[in-house]
TIZAPA-641270 format. One line per 5 residues: number of its first residue (from 1); their letters; for each residue x, y, z of N, C-alpha, C. Coordinates in nm, 4 decimals. Layout:
N
NUM	a	X,Y,Z,X,Y,Z,X,Y,Z; ... $
This chain:
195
1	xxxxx	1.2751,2.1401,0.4242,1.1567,2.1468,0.3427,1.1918,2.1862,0.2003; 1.2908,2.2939,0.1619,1.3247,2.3035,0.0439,1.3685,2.1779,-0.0584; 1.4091,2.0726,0.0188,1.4038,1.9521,-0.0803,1.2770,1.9353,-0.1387; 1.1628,1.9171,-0.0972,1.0631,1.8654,-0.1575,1.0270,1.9740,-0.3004; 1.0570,2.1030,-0.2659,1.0284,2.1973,-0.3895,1.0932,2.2373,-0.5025 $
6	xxxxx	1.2282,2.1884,-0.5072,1.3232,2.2094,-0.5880,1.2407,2.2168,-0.7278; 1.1428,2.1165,-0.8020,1.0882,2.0541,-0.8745,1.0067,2.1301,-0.9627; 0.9615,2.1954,-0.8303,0.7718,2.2982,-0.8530,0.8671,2.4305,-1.0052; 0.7425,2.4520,-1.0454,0.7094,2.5560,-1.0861,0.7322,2.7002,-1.0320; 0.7433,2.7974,-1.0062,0.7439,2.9038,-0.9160,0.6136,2.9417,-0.8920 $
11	xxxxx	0.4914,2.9279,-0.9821,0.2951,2.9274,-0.9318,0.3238,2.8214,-0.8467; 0.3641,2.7152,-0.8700,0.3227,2.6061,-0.8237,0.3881,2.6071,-0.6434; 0.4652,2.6348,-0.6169,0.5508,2.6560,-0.5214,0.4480,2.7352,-0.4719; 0.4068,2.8498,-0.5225,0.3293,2.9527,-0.4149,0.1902,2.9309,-0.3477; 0.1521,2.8310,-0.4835,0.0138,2.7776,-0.4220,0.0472,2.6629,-0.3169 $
16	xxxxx	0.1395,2.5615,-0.3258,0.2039,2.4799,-0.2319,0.2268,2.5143,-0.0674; 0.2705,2.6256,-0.0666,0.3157,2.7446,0.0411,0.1711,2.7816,0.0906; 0.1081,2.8035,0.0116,-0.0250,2.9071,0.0533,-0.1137,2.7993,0.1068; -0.1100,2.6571,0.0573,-0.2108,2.5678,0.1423,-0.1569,2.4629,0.2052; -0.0427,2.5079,0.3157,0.0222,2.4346,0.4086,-0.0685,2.3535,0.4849 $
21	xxxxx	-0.1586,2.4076,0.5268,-0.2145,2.3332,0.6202,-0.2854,2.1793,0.5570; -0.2836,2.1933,0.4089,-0.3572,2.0565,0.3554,-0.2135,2.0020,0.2582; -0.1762,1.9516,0.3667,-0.0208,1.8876,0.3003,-0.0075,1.7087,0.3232; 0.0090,1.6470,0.2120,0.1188,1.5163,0.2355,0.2002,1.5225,0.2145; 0.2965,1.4291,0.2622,0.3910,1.3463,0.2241,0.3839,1.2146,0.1351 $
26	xxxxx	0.4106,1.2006,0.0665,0.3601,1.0581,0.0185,0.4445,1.0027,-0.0607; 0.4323,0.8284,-0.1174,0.4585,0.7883,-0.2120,0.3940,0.6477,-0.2840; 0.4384,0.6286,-0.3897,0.3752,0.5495,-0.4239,0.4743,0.4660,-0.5344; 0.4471,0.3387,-0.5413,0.5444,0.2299,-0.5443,0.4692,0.0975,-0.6288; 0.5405,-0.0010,-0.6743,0.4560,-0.0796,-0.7591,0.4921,-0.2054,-0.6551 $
31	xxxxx	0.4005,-0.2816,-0.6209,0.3936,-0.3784,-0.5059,0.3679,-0.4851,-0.5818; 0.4947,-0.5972,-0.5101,0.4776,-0.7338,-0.5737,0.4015,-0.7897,-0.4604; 0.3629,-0.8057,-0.3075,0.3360,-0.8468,-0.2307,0.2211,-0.7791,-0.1726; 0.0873,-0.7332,-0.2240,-0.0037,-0.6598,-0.1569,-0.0531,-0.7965,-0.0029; -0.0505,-0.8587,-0.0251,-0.0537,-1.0099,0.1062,-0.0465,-0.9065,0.2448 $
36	xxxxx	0.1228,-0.9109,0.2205,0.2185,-0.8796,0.3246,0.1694,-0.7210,0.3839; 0.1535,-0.6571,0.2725,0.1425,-0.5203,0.3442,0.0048,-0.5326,0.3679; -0.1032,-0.5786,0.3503,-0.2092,-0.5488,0.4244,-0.2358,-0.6428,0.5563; -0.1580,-0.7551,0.5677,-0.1475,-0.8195,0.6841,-0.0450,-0.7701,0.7856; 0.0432,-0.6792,0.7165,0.1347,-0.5711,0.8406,0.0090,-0.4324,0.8866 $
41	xxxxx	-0.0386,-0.3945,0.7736,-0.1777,-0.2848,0.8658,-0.3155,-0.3747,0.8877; -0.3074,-0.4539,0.8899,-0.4175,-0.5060,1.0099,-0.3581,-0.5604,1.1315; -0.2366,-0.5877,1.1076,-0.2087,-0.6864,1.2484,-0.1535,-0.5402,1.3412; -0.1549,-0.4291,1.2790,-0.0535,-0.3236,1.3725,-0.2043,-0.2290,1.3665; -0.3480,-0.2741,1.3594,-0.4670,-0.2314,1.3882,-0.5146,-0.1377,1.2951 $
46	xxxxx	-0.5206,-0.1190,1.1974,-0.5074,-0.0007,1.0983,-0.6318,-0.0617,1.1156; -0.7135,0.0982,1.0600,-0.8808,0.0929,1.0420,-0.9284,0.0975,0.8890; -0.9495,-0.0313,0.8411,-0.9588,-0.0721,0.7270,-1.1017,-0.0218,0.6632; -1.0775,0.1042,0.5782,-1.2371,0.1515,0.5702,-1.3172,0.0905,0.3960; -1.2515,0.0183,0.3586,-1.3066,-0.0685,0.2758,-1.2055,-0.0768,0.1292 $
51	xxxxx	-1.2809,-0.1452,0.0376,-1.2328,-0.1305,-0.1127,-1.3332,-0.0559,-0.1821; -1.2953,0.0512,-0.2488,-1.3803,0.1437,-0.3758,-1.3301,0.1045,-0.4917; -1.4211,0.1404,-0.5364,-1.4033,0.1047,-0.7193,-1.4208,0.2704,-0.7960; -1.2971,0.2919,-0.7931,-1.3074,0.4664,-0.8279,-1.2836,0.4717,-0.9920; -1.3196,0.5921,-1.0395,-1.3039,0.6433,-1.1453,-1.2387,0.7863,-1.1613 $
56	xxxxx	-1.1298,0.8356,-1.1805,-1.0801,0.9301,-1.2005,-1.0494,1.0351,-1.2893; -1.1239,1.0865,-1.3264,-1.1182,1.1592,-1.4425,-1.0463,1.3304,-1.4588; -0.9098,1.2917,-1.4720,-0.8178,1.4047,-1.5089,-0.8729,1.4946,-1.6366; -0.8872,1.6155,-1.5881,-0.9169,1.7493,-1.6853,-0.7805,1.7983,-1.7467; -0.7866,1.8795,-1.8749,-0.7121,1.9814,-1.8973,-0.6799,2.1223,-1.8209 $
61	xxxxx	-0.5701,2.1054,-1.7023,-0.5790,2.2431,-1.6812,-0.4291,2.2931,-1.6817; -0.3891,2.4218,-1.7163,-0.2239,2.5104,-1.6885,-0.1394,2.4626,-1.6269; -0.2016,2.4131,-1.4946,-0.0856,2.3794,-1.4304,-0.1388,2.2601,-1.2765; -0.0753,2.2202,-1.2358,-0.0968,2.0906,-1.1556,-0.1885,2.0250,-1.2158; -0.2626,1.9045,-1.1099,-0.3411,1.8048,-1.1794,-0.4921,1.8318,-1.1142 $
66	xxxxx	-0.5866,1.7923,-1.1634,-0.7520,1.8589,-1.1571,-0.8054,1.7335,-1.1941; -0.8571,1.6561,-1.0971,-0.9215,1.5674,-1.1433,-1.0595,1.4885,-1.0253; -1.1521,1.4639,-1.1289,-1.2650,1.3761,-1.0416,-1.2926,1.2503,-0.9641; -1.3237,1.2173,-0.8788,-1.2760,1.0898,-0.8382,-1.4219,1.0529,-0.8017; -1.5140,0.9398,-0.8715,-1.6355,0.9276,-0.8404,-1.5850,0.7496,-0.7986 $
71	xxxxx	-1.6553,0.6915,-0.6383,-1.6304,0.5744,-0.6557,-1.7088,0.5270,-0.5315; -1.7503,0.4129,-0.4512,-1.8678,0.4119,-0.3590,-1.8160,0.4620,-0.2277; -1.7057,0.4759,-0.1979,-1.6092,0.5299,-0.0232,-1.6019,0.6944,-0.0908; -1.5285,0.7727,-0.1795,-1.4519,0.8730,-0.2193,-1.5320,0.9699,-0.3525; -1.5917,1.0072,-0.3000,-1.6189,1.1405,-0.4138,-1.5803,1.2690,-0.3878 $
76	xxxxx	-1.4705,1.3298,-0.4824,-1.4325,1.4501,-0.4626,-1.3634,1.5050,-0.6021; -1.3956,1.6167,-0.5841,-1.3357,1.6995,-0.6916,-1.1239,1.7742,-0.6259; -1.0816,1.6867,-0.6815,-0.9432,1.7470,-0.6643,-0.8422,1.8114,-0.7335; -0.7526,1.9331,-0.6498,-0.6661,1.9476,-0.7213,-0.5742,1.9899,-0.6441; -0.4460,1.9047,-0.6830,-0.3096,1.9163,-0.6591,-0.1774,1.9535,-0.7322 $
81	xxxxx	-0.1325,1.9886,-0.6167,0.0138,2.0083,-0.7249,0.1383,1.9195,-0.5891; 0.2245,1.8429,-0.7148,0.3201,1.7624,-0.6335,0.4441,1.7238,-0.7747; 0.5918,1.7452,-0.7243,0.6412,1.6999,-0.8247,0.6877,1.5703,-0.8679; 0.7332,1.5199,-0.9916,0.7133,1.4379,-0.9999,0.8717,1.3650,-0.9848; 0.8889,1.3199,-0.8663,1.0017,1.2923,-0.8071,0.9744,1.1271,-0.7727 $
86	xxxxx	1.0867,1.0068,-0.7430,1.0738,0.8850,-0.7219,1.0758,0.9627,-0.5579; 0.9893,0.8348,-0.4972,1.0411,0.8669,-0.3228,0.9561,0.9587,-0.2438; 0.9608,0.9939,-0.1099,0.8603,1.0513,-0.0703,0.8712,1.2540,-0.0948; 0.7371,1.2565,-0.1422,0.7184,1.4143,-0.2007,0.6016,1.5226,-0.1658; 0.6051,1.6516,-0.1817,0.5563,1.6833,-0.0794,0.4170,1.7130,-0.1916 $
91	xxxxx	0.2746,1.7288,-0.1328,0.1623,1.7299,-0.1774,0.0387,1.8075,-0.1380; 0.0366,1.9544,-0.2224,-0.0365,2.0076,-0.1577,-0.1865,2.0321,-0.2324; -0.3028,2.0396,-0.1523,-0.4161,2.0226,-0.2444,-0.5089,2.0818,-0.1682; -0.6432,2.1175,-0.2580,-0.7318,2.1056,-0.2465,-0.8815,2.0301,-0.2726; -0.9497,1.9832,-0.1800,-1.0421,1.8841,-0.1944,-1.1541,1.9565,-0.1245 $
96	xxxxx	-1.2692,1.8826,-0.2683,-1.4001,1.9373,-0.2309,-1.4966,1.8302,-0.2608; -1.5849,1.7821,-0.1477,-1.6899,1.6404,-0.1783,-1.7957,1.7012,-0.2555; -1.7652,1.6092,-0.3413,-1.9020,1.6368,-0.4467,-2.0373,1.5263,-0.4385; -2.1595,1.6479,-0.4340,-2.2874,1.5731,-0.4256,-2.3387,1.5316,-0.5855; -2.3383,1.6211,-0.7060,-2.3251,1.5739,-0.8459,-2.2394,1.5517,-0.9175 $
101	xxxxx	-2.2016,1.4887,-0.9221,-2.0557,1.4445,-0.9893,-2.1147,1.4083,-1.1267; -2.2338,1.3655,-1.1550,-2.2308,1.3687,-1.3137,-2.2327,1.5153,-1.3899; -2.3500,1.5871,-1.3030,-2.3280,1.7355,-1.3661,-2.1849,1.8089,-1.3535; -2.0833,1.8148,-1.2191,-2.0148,1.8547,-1.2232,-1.8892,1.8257,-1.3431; -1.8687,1.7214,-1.3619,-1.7589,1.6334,-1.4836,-1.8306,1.6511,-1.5968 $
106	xxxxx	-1.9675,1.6988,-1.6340,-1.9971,1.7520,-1.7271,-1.9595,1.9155,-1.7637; -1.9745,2.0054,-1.6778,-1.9005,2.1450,-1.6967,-1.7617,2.1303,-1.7315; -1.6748,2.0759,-1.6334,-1.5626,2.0853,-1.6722,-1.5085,2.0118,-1.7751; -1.5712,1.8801,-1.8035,-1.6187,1.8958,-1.9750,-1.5913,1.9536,-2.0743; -1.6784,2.0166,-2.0636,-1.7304,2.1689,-2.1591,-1.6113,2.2912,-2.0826 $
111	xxxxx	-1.5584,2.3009,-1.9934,-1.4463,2.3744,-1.9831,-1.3441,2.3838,-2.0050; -1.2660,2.2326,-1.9659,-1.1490,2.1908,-1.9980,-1.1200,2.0775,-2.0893; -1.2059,2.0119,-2.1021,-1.2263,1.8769,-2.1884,-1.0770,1.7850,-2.0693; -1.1190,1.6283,-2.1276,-1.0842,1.5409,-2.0527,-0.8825,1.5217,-2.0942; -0.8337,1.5133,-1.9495,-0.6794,1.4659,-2.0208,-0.6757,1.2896,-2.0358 $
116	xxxxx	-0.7423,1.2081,-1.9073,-0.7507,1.0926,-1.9128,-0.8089,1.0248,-1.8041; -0.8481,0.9239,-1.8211,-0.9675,0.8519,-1.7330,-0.8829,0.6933,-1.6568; -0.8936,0.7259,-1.5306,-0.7626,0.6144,-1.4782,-0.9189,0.5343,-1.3653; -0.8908,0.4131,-1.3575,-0.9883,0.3276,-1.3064,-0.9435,0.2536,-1.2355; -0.9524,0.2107,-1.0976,-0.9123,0.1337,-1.0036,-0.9795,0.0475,-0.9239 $
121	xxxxx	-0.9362,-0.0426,-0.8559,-0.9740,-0.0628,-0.7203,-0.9019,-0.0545,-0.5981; -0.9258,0.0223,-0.4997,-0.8524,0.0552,-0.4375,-0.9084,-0.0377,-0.2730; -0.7862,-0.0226,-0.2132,-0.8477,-0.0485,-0.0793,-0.7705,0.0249,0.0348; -0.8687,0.1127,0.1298,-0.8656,0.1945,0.1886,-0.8192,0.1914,0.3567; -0.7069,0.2473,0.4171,-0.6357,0.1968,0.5566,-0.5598,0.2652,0.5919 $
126	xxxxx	-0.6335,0.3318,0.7295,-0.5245,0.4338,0.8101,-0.5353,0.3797,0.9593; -0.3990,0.4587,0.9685,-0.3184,0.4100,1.1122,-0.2923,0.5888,1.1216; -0.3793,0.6185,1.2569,-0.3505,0.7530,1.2798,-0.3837,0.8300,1.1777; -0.3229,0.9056,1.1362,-0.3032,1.0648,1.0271,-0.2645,1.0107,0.9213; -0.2013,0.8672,0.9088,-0.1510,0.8236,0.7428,-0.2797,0.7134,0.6787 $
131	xxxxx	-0.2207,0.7621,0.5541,-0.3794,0.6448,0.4861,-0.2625,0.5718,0.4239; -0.3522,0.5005,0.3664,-0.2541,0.3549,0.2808,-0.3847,0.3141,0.2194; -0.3791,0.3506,0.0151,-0.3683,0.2493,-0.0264,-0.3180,0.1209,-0.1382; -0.3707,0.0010,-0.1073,-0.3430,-0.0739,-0.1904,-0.4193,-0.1058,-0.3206; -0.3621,-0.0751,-0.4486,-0.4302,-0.0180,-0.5766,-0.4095,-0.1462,-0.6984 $
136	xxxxx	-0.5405,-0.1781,-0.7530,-0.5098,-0.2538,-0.8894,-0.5685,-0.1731,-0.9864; -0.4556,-0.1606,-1.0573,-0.4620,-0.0490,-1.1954,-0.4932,-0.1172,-1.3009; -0.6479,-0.1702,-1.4177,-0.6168,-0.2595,-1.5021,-0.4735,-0.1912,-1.6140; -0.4504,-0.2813,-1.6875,-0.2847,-0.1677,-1.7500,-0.1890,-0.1634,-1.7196; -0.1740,-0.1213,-1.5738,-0.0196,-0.0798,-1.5216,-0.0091,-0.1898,-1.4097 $
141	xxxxx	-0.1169,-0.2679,-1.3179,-0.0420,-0.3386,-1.2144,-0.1133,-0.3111,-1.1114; -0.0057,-0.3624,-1.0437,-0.0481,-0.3437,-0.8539,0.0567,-0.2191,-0.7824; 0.0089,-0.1512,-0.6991,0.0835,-0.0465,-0.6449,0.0217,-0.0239,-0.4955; 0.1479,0.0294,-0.3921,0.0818,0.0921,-0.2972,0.1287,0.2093,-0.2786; 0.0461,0.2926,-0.1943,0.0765,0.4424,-0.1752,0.0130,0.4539,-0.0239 $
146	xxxxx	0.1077,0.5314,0.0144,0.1916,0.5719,0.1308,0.1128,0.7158,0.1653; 0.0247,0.8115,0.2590,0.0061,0.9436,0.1964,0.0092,0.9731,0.3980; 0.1375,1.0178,0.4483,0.1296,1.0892,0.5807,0.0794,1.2349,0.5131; -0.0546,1.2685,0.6399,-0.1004,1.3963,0.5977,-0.1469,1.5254,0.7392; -0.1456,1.5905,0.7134,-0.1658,1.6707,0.8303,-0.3169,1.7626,0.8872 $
151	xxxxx	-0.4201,1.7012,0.8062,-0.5221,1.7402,0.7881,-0.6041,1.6911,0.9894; -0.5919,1.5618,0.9829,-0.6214,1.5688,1.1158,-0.5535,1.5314,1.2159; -0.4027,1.6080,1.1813,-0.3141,1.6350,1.2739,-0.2121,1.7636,1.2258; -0.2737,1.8692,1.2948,-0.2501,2.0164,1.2317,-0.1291,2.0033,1.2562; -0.0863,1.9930,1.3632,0.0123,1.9812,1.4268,0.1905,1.9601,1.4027 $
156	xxxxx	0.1580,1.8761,1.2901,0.2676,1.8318,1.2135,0.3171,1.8498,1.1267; 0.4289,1.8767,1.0822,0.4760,1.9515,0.9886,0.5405,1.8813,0.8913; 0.6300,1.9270,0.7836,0.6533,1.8404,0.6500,0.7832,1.7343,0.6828; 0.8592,1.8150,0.7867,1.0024,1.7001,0.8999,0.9214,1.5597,0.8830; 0.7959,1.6014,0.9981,0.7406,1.4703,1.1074,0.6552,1.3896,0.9611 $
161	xxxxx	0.6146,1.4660,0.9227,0.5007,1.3616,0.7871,0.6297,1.2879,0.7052; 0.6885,1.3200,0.6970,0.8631,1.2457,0.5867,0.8582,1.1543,0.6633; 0.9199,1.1220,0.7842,0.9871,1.1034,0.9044,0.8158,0.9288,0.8986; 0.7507,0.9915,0.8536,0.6231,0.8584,0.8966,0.6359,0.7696,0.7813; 0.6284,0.8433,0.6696,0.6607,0.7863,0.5591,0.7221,0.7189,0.4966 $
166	xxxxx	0.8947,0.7647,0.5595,1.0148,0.6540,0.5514,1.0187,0.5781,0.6510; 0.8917,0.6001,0.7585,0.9212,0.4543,0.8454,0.8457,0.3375,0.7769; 0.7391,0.3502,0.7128,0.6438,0.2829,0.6456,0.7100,0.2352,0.5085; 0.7749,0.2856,0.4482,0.9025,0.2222,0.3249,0.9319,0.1392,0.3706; 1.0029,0.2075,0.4966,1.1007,0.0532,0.5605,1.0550,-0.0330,0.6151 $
171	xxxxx	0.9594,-0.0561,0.6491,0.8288,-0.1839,0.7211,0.8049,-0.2355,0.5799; 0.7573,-0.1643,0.4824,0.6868,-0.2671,0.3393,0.7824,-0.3185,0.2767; 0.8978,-0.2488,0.3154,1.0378,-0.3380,0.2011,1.0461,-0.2933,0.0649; 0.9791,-0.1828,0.0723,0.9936,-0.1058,-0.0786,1.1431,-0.0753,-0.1214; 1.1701,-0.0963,-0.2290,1.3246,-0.0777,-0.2764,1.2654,0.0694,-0.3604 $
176	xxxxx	1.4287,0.1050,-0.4032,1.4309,0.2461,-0.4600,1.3678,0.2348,-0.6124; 1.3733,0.0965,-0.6766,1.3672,0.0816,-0.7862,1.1932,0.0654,-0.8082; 1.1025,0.0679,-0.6693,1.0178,0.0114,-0.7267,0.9266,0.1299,-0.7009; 0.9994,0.2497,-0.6452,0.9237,0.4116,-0.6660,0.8892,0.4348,-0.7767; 0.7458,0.4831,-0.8137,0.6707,0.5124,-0.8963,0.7171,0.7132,-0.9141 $
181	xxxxx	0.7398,0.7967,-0.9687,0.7683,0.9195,-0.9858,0.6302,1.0126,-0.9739; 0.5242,0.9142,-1.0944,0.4431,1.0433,-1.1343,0.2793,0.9862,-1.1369; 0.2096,1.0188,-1.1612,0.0200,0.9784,-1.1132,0.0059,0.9074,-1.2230; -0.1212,0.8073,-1.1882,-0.1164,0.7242,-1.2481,-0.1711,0.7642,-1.3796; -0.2315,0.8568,-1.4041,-0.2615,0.9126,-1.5209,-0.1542,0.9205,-1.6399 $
186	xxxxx	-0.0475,0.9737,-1.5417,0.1026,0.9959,-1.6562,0.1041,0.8547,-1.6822; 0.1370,0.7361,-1.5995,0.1256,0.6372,-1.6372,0.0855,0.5600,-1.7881; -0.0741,0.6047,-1.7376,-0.1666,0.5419,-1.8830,-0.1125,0.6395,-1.9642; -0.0968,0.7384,-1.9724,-0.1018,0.8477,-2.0949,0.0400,0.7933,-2.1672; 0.1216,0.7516,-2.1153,0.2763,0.7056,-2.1359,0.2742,0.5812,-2.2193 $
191	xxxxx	0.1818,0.5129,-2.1402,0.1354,0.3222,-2.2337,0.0699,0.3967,-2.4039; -0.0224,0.4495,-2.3361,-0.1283,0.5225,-2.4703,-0.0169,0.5637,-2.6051; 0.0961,0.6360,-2.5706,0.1363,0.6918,-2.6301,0.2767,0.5958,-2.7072; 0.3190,0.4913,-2.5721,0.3948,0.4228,-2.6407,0.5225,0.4585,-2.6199; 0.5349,0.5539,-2.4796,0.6584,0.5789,-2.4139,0.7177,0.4897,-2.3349 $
């Protein structure tokens, strides 16, 4: 497990530690073939819970990432901390469903003001305890992400969630080169800036 933390912060590590029980594994990758991988999780029965059209709106905060996610499947106020490593990494968070999401993204607003606003369409697919999805970013592309999690499977620990994750690499044919490191926010903020 100490691989995945090398990265963190020493806050960041402790809050990581402190909310074990809401942990992924995950990764996320830029996909030339979304076809293939969604015809490998339907044909192996994955429960396809639709496409959202989300809006994400990253705040200013100290430390990890804080951001809103308003979209017709997914409303929640999140915040995580995960480093920003190619390959699968470990992800610990907290999530809370939000019933106002306009008032709420208005306080924090007025609290933190906005870091950046990332817009998708996503489409939504789990097999067991792992979700999968497949993402069009206008800007950056096509990507999929990988997220073994242990939320409704307490049971499992950061070994067995890796261990799902690199089996699912190796089924999509993801190469090393086509690991994505950091959220898609860093992403846009990187184009924006001209990095």
């Amino acid at each position: 497990m100490k691989l995945f933390y090398t990265r963190l912060h020493q806050r960041d590590a402790a809050f990581l530690f402190l909310c074990m029980s809401y942990l992924n594994i995950e990764i996320k990758a830029r996909c030339t073939d979304s076809r293939f991988i969604r015809d490998y999780l339907l044909s192996r029965g994955a429960d396809f819970k639709g496409t959202d059209h989300q809006t994400d709106t990253y705040f200013n905060v100290p430390h990890g990432r804080l951001k809103l996610r308003e979209g017709n499947i997914e409303n929640n106020l999140i915040f995580y901390i995960r480093p920003d490593q190619a390959g699968p990494k470990a992800s610990a968070f907290q999530l809370v469903k939000v019933e106002d999401a306009a008032g709420l993204k208005a306080a924090l607003i007025s609290a933190n003001g906005i870091k950046t606003v990332v817009e998708k369409k996503r489409e939504i697919y789990f097999i067991d305890n792992v979700k999968f999805h497949i993402d069009e970013v206008p800007g950056l592309g096509s990507f999929v992400e990988i997220e073994a999690g242990n939320i409704s499977a307490p049971a499992l620990g950061s070994v067995e969630l890796k261990e799902q994750c690199d089996s699912y690499l190796t089924a999509f044919g993801i190469r090393d080169e086509d690991l994505v490191e950091v959220s898609y926010s860093d992403l846009l903020l990187a184009k924006v800036n001209g990095l």
